[in-house]
C-alpha positions in Angstrom: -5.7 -7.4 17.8 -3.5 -10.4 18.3 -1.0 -11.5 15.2 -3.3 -14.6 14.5 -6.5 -13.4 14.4 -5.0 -10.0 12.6 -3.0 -12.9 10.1 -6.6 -14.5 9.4 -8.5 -10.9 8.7 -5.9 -10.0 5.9 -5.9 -13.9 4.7 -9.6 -13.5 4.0 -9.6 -10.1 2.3 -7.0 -11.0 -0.3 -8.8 -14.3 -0.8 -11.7 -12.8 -1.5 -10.0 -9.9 -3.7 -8.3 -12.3 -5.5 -11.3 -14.3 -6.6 -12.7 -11.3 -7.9 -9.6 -10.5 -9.9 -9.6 -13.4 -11.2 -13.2 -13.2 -12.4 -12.6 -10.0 -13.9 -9.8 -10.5 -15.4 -12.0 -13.1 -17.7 -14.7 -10.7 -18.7 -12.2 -7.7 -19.2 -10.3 -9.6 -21.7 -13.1 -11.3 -23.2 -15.2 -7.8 -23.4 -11.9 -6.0 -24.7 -11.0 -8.7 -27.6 -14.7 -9.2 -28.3 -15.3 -5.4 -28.0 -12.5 -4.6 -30.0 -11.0 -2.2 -27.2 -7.8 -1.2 -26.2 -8.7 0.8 -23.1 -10.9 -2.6 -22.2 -7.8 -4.7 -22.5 -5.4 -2.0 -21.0 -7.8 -2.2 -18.2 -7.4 -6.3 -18.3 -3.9 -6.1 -17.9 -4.6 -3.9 -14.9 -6.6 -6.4 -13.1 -4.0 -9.4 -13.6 -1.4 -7.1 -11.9 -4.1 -6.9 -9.2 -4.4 -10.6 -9.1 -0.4 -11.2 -8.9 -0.6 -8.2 -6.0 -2.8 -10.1 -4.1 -0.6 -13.0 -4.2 2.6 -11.2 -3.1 0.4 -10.2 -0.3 -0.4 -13.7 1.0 3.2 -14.4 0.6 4.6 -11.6 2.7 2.2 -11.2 5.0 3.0 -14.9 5.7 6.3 -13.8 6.5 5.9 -10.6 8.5 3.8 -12.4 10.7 6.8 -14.9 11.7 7.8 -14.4 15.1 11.9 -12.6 15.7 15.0 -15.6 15.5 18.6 -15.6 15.1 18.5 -14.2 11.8 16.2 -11.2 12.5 16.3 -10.8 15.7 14.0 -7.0 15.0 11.6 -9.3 13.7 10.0 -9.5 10.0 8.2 -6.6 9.8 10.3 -5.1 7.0 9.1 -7.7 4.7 5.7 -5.8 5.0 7.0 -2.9 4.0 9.2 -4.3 1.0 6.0 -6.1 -0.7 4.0 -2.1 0.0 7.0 -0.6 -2.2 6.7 -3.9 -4.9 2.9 -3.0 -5.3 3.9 0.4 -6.2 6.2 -0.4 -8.2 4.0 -3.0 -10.0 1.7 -0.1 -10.2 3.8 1.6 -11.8 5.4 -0.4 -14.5 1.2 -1.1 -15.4 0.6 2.6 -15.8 4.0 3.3 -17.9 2.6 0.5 -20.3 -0.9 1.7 -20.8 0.3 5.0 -21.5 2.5 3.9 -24.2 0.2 2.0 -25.5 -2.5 4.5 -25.5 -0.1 6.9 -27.2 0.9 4.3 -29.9 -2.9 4.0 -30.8 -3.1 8.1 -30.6 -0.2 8.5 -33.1 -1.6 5.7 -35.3 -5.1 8.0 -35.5 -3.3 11.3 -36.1 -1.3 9.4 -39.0 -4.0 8.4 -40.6 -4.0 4.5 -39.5 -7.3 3.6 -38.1 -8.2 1.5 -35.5 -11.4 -1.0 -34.6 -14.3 1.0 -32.8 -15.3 -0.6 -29.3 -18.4 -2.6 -28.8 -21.2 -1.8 -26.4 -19.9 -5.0 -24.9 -16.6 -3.5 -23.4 -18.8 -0.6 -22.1 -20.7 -2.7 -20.0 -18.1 -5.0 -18.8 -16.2 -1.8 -17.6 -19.5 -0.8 -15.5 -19.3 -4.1 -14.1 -15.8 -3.7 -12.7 -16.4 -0.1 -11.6 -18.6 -1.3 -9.0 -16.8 -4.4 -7.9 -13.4 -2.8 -7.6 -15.3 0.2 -5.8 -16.7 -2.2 -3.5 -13.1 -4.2 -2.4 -11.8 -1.1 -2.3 -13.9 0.0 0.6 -13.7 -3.2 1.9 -9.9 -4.0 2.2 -9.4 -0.4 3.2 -12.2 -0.7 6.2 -9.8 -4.1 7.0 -6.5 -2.3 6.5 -7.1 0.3 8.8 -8.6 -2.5 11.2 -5.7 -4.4 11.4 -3.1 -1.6 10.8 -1.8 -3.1 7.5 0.2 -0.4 5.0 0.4 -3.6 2.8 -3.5 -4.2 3.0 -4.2 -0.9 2.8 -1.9 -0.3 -0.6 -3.8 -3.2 -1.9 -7.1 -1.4 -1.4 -5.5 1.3 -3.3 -4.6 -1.4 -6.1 -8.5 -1.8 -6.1 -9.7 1.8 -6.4 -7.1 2.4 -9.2 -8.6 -0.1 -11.0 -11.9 1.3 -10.8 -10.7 4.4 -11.6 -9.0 3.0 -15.0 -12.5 0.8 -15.4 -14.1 4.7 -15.3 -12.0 6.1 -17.8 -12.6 3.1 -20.1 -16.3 3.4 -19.7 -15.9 6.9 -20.8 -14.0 6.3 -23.7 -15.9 3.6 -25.1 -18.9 5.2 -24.5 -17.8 8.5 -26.1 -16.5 6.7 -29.1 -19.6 4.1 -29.6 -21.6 7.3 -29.3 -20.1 9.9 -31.2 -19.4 7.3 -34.0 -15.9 6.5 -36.3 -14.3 9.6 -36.0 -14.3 9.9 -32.4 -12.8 5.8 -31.8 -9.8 8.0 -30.6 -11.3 8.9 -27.2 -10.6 5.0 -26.8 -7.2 4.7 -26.5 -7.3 8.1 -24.8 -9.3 7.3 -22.1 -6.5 4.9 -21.5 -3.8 7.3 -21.5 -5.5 9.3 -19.1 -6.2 6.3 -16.6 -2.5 5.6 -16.5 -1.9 9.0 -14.9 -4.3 7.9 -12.5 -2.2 5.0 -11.6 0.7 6.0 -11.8 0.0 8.6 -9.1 -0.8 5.9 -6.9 2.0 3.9 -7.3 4.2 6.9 -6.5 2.1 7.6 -2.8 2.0 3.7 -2.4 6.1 3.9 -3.1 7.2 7.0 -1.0 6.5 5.9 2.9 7.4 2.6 2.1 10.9 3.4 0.6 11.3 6.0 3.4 10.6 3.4 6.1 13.4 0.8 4.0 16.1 3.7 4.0 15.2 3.9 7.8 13.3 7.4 8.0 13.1 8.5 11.7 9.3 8.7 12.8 7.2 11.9 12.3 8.7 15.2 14.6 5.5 15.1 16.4 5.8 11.6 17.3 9.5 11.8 18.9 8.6 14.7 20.2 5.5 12.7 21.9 7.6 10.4 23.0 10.4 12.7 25.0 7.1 14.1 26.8 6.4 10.5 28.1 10.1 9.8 29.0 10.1 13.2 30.9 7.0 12.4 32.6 9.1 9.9 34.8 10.8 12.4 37.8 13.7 10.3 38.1 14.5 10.7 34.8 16.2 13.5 33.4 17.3 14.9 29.5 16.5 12.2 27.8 18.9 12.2 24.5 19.9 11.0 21.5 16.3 9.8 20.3 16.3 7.3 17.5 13.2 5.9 16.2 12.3 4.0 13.1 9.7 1.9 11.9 9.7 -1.9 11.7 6.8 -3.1 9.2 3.6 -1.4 11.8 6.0 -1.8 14.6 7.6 1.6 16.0 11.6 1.0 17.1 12.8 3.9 19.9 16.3 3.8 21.2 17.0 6.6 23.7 19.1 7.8 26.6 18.3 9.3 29.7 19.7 10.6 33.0 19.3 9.6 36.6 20.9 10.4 39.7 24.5 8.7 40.0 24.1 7.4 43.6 21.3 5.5 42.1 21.1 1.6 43.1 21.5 -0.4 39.8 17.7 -2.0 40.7 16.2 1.4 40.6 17.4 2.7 37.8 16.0 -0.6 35.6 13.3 -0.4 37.3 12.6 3.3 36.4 13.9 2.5 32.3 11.2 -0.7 32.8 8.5 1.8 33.8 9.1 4.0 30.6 9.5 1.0 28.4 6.1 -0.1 29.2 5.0 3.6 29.0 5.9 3.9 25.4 4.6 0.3 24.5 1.3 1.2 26.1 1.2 3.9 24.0 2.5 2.6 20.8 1.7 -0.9 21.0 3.4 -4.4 22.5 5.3 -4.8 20.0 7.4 -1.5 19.8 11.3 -2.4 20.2 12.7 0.0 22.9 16.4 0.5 23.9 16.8 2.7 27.1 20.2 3.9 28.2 20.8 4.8 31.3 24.0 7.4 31.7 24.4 9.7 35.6 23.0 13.2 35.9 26.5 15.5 35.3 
């Protein structure tokens, strides 16, 4: 997929993500403060952190996309990469402060403070958001994978979290509207719960991507994959002192390799431009490689 048509795909499923954030974000906080519901509104404050994710999306991507210049002259991948680990760490701070919450509202019940039962209104507004955040979560995932996005794909993530929160407030509300006053405590504990969910998230939305910041060498499989297609040349021999990285989606490979010494200087680039193309055949056209060629001792 070229970078302008891939740039347009992941335009279009944040825009359309971020319509429906915003339109939940309206009835969650209306249903919560109407329902009298701290999960509801715990769950509202998910869905603005949504919104702003979707935002930092069209931003970066925007960036990413830019072709390499002076300044970065690998390109600006990374920036990809940086808004995955913000997500997460968005994510995060959203599921530190539902849990405190949650547990503020817990110790006020076991102190003997009590605190409004939710309204039949919050339970249905959290049904409501179940399926639509189910829904963009299958479809910005399906267009993640399609374009090769780790920054779509943590958004899609974003999604399911918060239909996974929007679960554990239907449950709580539900419970407590059901099971009447002395059970308004599974409220606020249905909240506690979700943030566990997303916290869980953030932390495998967070880990690659910080890994690929601080410059993690690719998978042992992968290198290994790529000394077979090296070696797969006959006029090369040991190839050496493999680096790899990754730059945004891009792979970065920087190797060295053998030849024979009386080698003419046109054969030997010739040979390191058949194994460049190898490897970008394999990985993709934009893959930085660095061959260098040293004599056979």
């Amino acid at each position: 997929m070229d970078a302008i048509k891939r740039k347009k795909q992941i335009y279009k499923v944040t825009i359309v993500g971020s319509i429906a954030n915003a339109i939940l974000v309206v009835i969650k906080l209306l249903a919560g403060i109407l329902g009298h519901s701290s999960a509801m509104i715990a769950d509202a404050i998910h869905s603005i952190s949504d919104f702003i994710t979707d935002l930092i999306v069209l931003v970066f991507v925007k960036i990413s996309s830019k072709p390499k210049d002076t300044g970065h002259a690998y390109g600006h991948g990374k920036f990809e990469t940086l808004a995955t680990a913000i997500i997460g760490f968005i994510l995060l701070a959203v599921g530190l402060g539902i849990c405190w919450e949650g547990l503020k509202k817990i110790y006020n019940v076991i102190v003997g403070i009590g605190i409004e039962s939710p309204d039949i209104v919050a339970f249905w507004a959290a049904i409501i958001s179940i399926v639509i955040k189910e829904g963009l979560y299958h479809y910005t995932k399906r267009t993640g994978d399609l374009v090769k996005s780790e920054l779509v794909v943590a958004n899609a993530w974003h999604h399911r979290s918060d239909a996974f929160s929007s679960i554990g407030t239907a449950l709580g509300v539900g419970g407590a509207i059901l099971l009447g006053n002395k059970w308004v405590v599974l409220d606020p504990i249905a909240a506690v719960i979700v943030s566990f969910f997303i916290m869980k998230v953030a932390v495998r939305l967070m880990a690659p991507s910080m890994n690929d910041l601080l410059e993690k060498s690719l998978p042992e499989n992968i290198q290994t994959e790529i000394i077979n297609i090296i070696s797969s040349i006959p006029e090369i021999k040991d190839p050496h002192n493999l680096r790899t990285r990754r730059i945004g989606n891009d792979f970065a490979i920087e190797v060295h390799v053998r030849v024979n010494p009386e080698m003419r200087v046109s054969d030997a680039h010739k040979i390191s431009r058949d194994a460049e193309n190898m490897l970008r055949e394999k990985y993709g056209p934009n893959t930085h490689v660095a061959i260098h060629i040293e004599p056979i001792k």
